[in-house]
C-alpha positions in Angstrom: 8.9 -5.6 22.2 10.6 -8.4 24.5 8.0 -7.5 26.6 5.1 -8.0 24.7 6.3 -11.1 23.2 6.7 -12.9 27.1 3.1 -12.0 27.0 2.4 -14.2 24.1 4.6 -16.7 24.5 6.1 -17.6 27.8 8.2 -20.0 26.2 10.1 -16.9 24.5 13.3 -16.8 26.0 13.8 -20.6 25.8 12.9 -20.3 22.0 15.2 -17.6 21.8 18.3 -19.5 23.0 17.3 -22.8 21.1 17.5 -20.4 17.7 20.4 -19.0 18.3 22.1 -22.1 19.2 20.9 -22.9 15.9 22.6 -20.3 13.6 25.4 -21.3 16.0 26.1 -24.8 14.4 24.8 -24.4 11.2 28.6 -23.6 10.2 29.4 -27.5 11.2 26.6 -29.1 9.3 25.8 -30.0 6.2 27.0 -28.3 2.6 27.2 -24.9 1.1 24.0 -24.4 -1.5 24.9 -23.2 -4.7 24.5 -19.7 -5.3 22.5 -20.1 -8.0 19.9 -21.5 -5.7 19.1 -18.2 -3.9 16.4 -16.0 -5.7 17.0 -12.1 -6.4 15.5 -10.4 -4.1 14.0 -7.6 -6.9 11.3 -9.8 -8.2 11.3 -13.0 -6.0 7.6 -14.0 -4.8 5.7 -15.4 -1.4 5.6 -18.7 -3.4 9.7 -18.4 -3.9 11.1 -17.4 -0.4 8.1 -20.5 1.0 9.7 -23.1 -1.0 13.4 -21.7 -0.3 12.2 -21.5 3.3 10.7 -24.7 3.2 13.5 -26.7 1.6 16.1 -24.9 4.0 18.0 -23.0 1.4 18.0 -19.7 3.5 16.2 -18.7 6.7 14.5 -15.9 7.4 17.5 -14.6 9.4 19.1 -14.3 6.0 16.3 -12.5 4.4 16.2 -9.9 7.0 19.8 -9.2 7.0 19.2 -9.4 3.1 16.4 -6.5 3.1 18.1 -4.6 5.5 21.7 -4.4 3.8 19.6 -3.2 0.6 17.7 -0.6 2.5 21.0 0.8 3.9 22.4 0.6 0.6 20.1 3.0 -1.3 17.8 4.4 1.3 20.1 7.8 1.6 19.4 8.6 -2.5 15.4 7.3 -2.4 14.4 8.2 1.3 11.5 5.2 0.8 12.4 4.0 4.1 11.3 5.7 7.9 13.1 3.4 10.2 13.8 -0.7 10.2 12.5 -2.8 13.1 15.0 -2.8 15.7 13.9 -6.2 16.2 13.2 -8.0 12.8 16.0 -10.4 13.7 15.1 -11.6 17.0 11.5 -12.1 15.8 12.7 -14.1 11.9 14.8 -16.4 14.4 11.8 -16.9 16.9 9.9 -18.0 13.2 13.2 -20.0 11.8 12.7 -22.1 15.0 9.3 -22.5 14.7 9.7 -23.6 11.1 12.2 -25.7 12.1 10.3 -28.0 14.4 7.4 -28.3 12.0 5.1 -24.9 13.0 4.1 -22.7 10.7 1.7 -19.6 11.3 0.4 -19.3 7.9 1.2 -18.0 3.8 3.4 -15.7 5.5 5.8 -17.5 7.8 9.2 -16.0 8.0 8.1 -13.2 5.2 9.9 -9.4 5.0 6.7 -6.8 5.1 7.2 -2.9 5.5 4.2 -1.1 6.5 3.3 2.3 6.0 4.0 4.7 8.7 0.5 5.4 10.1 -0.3 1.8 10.6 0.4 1.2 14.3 2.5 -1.4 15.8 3.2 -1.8 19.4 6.7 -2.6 19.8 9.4 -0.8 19.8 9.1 1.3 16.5 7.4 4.7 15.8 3.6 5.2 14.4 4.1 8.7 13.0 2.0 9.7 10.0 5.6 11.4 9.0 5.2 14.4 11.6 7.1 14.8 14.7 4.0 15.7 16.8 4.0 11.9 16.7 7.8 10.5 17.3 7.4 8.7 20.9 3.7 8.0 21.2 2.6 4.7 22.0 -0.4 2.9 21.1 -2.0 -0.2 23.5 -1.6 -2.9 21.2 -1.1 -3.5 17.0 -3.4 -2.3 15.1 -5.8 -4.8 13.7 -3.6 -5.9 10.3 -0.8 -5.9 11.9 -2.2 -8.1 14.6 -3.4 -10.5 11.3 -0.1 -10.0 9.8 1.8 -11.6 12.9 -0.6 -14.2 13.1 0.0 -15.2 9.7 4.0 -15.1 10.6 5.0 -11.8 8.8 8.1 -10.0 9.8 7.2 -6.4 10.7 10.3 -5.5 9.2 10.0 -1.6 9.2 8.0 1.6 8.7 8.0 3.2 4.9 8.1 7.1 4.6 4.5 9.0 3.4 2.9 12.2 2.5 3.0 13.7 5.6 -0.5 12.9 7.2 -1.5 10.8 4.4 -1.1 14.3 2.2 -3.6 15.5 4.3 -2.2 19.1 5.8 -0.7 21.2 3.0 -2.1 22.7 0.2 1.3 23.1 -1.2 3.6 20.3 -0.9 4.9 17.3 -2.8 3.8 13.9 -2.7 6.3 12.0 -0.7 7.3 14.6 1.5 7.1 14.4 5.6 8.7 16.6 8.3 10.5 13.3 9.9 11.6 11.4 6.8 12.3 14.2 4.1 11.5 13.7 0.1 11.2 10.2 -1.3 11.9 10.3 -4.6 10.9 7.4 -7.3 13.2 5.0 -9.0 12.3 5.0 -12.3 13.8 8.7 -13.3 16.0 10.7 -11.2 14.2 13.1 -8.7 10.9 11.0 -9.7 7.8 12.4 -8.0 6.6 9.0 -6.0 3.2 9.6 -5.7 1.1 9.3 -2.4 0.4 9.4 0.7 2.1 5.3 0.4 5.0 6.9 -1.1 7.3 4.8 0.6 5.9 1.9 0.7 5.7 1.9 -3.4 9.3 2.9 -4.0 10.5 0.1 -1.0 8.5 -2.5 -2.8 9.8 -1.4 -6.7 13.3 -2.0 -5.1 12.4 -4.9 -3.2 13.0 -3.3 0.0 10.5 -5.9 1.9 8.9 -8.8 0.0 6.3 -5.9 -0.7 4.4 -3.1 1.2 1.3 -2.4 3.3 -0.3 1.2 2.5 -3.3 2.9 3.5 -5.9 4.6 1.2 -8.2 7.4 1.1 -8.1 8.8 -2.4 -5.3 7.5 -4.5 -2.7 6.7 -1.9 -2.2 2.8 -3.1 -3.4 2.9 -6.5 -0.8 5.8 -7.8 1.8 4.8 -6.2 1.3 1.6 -7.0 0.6 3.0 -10.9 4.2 4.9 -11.2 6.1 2.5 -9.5 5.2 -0.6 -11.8 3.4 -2.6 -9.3 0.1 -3.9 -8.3 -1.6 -2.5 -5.5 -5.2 -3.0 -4.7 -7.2 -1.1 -2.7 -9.6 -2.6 -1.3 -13.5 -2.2 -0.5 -14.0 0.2 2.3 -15.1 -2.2 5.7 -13.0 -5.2 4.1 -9.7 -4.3 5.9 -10.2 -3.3 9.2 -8.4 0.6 10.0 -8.2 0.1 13.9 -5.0 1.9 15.2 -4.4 3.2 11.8 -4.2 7.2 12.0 -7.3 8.6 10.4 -8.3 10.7 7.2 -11.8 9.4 6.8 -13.5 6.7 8.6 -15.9 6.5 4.9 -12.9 6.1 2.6 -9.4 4.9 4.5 -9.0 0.9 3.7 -5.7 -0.6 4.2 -4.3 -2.9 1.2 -1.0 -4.5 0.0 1.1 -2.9 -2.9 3.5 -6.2 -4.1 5.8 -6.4 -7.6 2.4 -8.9 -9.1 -1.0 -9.8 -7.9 -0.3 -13.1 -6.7 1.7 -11.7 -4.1 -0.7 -8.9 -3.3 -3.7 -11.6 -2.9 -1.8 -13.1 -0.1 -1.6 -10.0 1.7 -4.6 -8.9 1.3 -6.2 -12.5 2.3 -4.4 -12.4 5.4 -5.1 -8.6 6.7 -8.8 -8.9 5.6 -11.6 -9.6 7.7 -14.6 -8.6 10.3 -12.8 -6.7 13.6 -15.2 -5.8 16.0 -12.8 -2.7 17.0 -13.7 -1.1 13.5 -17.9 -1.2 12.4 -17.3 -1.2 9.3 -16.0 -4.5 8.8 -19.4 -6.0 9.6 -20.4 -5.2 6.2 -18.5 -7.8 4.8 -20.9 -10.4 2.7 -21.3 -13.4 5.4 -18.7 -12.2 7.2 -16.5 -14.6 5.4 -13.2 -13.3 3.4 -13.4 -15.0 0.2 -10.0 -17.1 -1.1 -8.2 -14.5 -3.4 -5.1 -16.6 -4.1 -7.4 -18.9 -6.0 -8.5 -16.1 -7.8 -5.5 -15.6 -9.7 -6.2 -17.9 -12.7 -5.0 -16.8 -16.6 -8.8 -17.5 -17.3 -9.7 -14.3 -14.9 -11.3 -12.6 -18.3 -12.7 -15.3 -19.9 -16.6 -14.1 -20.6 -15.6 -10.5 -18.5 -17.8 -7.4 -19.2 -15.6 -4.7 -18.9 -16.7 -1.4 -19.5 -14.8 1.5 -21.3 -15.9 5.3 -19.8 -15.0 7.4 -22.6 -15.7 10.7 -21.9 -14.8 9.8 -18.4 -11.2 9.8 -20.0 -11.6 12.8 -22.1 -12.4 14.8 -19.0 -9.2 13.8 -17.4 -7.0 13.2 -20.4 -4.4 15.9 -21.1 -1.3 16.9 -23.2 1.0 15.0 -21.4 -1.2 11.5 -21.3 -1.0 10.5 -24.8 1.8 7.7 -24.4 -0.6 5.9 -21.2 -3.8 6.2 -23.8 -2.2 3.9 -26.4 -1.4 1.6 -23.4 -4.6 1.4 -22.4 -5.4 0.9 -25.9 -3.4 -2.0 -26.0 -4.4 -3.0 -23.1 -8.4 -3.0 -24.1 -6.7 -5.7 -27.3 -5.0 -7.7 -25.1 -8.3 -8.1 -22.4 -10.4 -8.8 -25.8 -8.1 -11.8 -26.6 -8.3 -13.7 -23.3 -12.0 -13.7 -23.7 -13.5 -9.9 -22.3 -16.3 -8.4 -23.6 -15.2 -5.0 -24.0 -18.0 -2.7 -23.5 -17.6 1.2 -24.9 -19.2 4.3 -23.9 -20.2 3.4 -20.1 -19.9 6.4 -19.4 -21.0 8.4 -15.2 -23.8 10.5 -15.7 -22.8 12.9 -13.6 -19.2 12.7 -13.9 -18.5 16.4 -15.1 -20.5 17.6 -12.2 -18.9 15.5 -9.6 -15.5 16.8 -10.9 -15.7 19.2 -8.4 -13.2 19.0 -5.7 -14.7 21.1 -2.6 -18.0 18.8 -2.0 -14.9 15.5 -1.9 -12.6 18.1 0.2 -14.8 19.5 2.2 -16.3 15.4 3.6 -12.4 14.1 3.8 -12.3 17.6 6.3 -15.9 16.8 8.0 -14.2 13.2 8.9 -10.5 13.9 9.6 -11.4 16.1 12.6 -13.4 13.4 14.4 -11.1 10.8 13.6 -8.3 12.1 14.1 -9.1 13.2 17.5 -10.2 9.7 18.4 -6.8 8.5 17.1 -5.2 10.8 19.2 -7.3 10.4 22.8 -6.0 6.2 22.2 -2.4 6.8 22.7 -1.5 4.9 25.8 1.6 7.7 25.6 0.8 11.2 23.6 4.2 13.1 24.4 3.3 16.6 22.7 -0.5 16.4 24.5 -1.6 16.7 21.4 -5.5 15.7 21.3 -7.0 17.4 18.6 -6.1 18.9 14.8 -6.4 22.4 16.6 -3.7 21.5 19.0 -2.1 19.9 16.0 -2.0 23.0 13.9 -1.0 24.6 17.2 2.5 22.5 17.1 2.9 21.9 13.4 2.8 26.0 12.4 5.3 26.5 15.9 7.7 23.5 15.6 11.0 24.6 13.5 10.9 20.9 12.6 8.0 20.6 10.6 8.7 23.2 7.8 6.1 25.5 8.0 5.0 27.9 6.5 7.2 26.6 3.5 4.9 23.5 4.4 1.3 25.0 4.9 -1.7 24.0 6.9 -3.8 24.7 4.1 -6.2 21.8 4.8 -6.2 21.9 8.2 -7.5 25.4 8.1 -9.9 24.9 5.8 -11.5 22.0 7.9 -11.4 24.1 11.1 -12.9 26.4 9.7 -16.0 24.5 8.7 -18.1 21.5 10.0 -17.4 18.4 11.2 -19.5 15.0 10.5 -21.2 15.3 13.8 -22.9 18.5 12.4 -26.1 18.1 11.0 -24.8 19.4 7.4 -22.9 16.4 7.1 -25.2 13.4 6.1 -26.7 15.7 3.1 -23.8 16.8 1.7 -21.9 13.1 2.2 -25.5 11.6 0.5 -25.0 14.3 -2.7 -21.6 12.6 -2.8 -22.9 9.2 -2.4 -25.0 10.0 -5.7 -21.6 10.9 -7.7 -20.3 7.3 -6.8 -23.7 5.2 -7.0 -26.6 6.2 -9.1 -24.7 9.1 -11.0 -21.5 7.3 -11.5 -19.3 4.1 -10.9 -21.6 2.1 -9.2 -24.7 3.0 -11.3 -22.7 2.4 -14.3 -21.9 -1.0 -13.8 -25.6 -1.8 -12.9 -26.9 -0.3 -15.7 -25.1 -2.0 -18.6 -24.3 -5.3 -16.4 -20.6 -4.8 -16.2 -18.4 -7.2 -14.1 -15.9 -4.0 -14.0 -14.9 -0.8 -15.4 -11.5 -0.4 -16.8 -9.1 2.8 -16.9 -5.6 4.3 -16.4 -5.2 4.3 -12.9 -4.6 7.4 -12.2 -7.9 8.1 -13.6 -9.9 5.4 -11.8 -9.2 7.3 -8.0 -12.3 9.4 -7.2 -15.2 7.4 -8.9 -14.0 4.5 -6.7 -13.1 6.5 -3.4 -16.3 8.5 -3.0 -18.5 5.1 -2.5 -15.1 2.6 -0.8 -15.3 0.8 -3.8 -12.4 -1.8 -4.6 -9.5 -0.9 -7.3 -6.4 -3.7 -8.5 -3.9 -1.8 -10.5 -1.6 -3.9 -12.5 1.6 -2.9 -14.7 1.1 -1.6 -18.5 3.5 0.2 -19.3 5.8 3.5 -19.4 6.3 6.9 -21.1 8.5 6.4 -24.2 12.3 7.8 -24.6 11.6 11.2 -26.2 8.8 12.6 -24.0 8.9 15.5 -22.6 9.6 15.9 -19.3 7.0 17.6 -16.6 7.9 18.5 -13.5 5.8 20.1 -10.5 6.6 23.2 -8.5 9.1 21.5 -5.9 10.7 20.1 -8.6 9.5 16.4 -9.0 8.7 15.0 -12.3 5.9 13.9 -12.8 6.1 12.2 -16.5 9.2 11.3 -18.6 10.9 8.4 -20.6 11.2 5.2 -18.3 8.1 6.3 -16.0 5.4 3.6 -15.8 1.7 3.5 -15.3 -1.0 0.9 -14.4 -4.0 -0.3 -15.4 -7.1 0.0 -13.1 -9.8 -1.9 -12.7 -12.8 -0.8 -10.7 -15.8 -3.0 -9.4 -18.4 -3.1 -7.0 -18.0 -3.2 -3.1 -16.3 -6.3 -2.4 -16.1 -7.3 -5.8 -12.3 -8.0 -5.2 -12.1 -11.9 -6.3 -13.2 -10.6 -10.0 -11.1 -7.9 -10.0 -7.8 -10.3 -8.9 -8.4 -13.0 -11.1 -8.6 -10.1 -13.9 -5.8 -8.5 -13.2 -3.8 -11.5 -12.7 -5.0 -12.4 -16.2 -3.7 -9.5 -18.1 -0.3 -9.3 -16.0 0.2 -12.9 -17.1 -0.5 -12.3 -20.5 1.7 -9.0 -20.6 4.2 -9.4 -18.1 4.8 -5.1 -18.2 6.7 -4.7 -15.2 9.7 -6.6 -16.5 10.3 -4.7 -19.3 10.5 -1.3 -17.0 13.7 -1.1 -15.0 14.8 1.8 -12.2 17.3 4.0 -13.3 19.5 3.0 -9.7 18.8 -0.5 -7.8 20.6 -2.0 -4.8 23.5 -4.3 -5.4 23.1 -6.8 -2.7 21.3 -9.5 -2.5 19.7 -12.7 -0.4 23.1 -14.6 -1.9 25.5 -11.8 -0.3 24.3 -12.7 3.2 23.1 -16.2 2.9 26.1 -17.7 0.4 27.9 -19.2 3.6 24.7 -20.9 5.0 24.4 -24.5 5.3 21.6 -26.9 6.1 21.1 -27.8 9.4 
């Protein structure tokens, strides 16, 4: 890291000593703030920590010793987090001192992120994907958003836990489970299943962990998440986030997006990890190759003169015994959307959503994709300990490694993609075109066209596949929880899945790059509803920003 950082800045070492010199006389200078002045670091926001930032309050020292007393504090019962930065402290005093004498990087100078642990970093912290195939590789340089996230003047503060692979090897394990990291559980009910693959990342931002989270998405792996752990998360379009140095599911469905405790927060992130990379192809799609102002988006007018459209048997076909108390939230929710000014349209329903309801066409693309990718993942290390260069060899150490927990753990999805072709096979375009039908003509995107609908609303853990099998956009927002009284559903490890205190989000689903509309709504109805305060975990950490930073003084 020290390294890497001389590149950058040969200055480093002289910055370093002026910041520590610093911290050094700030005990000499000045008066102790109030406590009252220092935010809690459970719901604080970007806007919050700037100002305190700004004004001198607290530095950015303080925050990280902040999040990182928290993490140690409950990460042994929740499991959210995979390691800290060894060195978020050097790097928040580098930024304190660049603060200091009038610098700023950008919205997120001197700000507390954790990323998820297949987002690469090149420093001195692991990129594993939760296996230890992985533990000691090293990558030539950040990944992309991390590169964007530095440049903005993020602190990399730490990797969260995952689904092992992004829940892309077994056909029989829980979400939140990895070989490295163990089981993360939720915090809402004890033993909560988190959801996933950005397991982590959801339960590290719940608890405010980090300021909030960076995840990756294929299928779900932001927006439920996101859903049961009463935050916004947005996933956005496919091409708008760049996935270099991200390990792979699929190159036509991973995006990379923020999950943050409200949308203003996650429209910072997203504007400063989005935009055209010449290292990912996709990107190029992006309209003008300009990334639009999202911050701005979030106005309490977002659904003023909004054509939302309601897919009804859409939610019959994936409504079931134990959804009842999330239908008459998303009943509510339909009022409340009416009242700021949407135009609620019923019955917009996908034409073929029955038939694309059909998980081995999905399955058998996400395979076609995750053995190219992941093989070109793997021939980039600049350091690939285990020699591991393709899923073969990957099964090869996963199903021999007494570490990795197999065959409790199976390969189930492995060796069903080995078994079949991959997307250089000629088999692949028309079966990935069939799909494209299910998302376009036949479904999300065809509905929207067809009855002129700025979006299409739905529980969020309904909206995943209609939205995935084109890289549409999705912003989930708060909207409420299962009621005291419900019964209580658990899976076969154990993890349960619905009971009282559990919350669930509210999706809304657009067209490619469609995400302004879908901020400005969301921020709309989380400002008019304000759900996630009225949901609290069962077990939160103790400390906070005023434990560390109560002594501080201005300098």
């Amino acid at each position: 890291m020290t390294t890497s950082i001389l590149r950058q800045n040969p200055n480093f070492l002289i910055l370093v000593l002026i910041s520590f010199a610093l911290v050094a006389v700030s005990g000499v200078a000045g008066a102790i703030l109030p406590a009252g002045t220092y935010p809690s670091l459970a719901d604080t926001t970007i806007d919050t920590l700037a100002e305190g930032l700004a004004r001198n309050d607290f530095t950015s020292v303080d925050l990280v010793k902040a999040y990182i007393a928290r993490i140690n504090e409950v990460n042994h019962v929740f499991h959210a987090v995979a390691e800290v930065n060894p060195d978020a402290l050097l790097i928040a005093s580098i930024l304190d001192h660049e603060r200091a004498v009038g610098n700023t990087r950008g919205s997120l100078h001197g700000i507390p992120l954790l990323l998820k642990d297949n987002i690469a970093t090149c420093d001195r912290m692991n990129n594993t994907a939760g296996s230890w195939a992985l533990v000691g590789a090293k990558v030539p340089h950040d990944a992309t958003v991390v590169e964007k996230l530095r440049l903005s003047g993020a602190i990399i503060l730490g990797k969260t836990s995952l689904s092992e692979w992004a829940n892309w090897r077994s056909l029989n394990s829980s979400n939140g489970w990895s070989a490295r990291n163990g089981q993360v559980s939720g915090p809402y009910y004890r033993n909560e299943d988190p959801w996933g693959s950005s397991s982590g990342s959801g339960v590290a931002s719940a608890l405010g962990l980090a300021l909030a989270c960076v995840g990756t998405e294929t299928d779900g792996s932001i927006i439920s998440p996101a859903s049961f752990n009463n935050l916004v998360g947005i996933k956005p379009t496919v091409g708008l986030t760049s996935r270099h140095l991200v390990i792979p599911v699929s190159e036509h469905q991973d995006t990379v997006g923020p999950l943050a405790r409200n949308v203003k927060d996650a429209a910072y992130i997203l504007q400063a990890i989005a935009g055209v990379d010449p290292r990912d192809n996709y990107t190029s799609t992006i309209p003008g190759h300009k990334v639009p102002d999202y911050v701005a988006a979030c106005k309490t007018s977002g659904l003023s003169g909004r054509r939302i459209g309601v897919p009804r048997k859409v939610i019959s076909l994936l409504a079931d015994d134990t959804t009842g108390p999330m239908m008459d939230a998303f009943e509510d929710a339909l009022k409340v959307m009416q009242r700021a000014g949407a135009i609620n349209v019923e019955n917009t329903d996908f034409p073929t959503a029955a038939e694309f309801w059909d998980p081995p066409l999905l399955t058998r693309i996400l395979n076609a994709d995750f053995i190219v990718n992941l093989g070109t993942y793997l021939t980039s290390l600049v350091f690939n300990p285990r020699h591991i260069t393709s899923l073969s060899e990957l099964r090869d150490f996963t199903r021999s490694s007494p570490l990795e927990s197999y065959p409790t753990r199976d390969t189930g999805l492995w060796d069903e993609a080995l078994s079949n072709w991959n997307n250089t096979d000629p088999r692949f375009w028309p079966a990935y075109q069939k799909l494209l039908y299910y998302g376009e003509e036949g479904g999300l995107l065809g509905a929207i066209k067809h009855y002129a609908l700025d979006a299409v609303v739905l529980p969020a853990n309904f909206a995943l596949d209609w939205a995935a099998a084109v890289g549409s956009p999705i912003v989930t927002v708060p909207m409420g929880s299962y009621p005291a009284g419900v019964s209580v559903t658990k899976d076969s490890w154990g993890m349960v899945e619905s009971a009282p205190n559990i919350p669930f989000g509210l999706g809304f689903l657009g067209p490619k790059f469609s995400e302004v509309t879908l901020i400005g709504m969301a921020y709309a109805f989380e400002q008019r509803t304000m759900a996630r305060s009225k949901i609290l975990p069962y077990l939160s950490p103790r400390i906070d920003l005023v434990d560390v930073a109560s002594h501080a003084v201005r300098i």
